[in-house]
N, C-alpha and C positions, 0 to 999 in steps of 0.2 A: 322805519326810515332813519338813517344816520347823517345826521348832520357835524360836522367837524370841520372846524376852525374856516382855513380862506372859503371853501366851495359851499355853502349850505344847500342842504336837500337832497345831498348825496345818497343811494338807495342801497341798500342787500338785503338780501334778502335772513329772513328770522325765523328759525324753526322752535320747537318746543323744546324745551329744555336748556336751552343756552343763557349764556351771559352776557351783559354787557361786554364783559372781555372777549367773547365766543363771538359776538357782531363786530367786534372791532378787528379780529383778528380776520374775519370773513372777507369784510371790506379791504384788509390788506390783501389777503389770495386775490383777491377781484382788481388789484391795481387800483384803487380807490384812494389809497391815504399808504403812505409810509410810516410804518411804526415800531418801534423794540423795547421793551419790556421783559421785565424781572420780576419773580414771586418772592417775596422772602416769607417762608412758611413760618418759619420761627415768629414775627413780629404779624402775618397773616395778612402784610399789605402789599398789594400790585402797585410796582415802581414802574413810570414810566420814563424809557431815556430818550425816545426819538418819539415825536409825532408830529408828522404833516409838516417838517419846517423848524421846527422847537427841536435840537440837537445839546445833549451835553453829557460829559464821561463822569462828570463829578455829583452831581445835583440832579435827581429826578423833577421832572415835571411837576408843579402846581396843576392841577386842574380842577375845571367846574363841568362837574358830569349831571345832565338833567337826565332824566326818564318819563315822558309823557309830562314834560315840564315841572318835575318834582326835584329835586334836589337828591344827587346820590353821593355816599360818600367816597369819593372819588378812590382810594387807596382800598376799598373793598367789589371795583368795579368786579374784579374775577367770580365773587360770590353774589352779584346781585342777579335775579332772573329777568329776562326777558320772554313775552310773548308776541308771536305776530301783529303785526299791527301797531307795537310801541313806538314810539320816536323817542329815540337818542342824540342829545347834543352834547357837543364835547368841544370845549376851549381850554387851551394853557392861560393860564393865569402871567401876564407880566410878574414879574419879581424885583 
């Protein structure tokens, strides 16, 4: 289950092998949340520019990413796993 910022309890569905980034992406194909995002492989962290309302060209997103209410670190969401059943929550962080 993906929870993200206004709507909580929003759903998609979560196959094996995916990522947090791979469920967040899901739930954009699903019309769920609007989101745009950049890898910078060199530095190995997922920037996000757009999510759910949180827009800017300059400054990536803050965020607090849980995982079954654990703490992820939010700039490694592309690399973390997910399995069925997890629940992910996602807020931007005021700045």
């Amino acid at each position: 289950r993906l929870s993200a910022l206004r709507q909580p309890g929003r759903q998609g569905r979560v196959m094996s092998g995916m990522t947090i980034l791979d469920a967040l992406n899901a739930s954009v194909l699903a019309g769920d949340i609007h989101m745009r995002f950049s890898i910078d492989r060199r530095a190995g962290k997922t920037l996000v520019w757009t999510l759910d309302g949180y827009q800017s060209k300059t400054q990536p997103a803050t965020l607090q990413v849980l995982l079954n209410n654990e703490s992820v670190d939010a700039v490694r969401i592309h690399q973390a796993p997910v399995t069925p059943g997890d629940i992910i929550a996602v807020q931007v962080i005021a700045r």
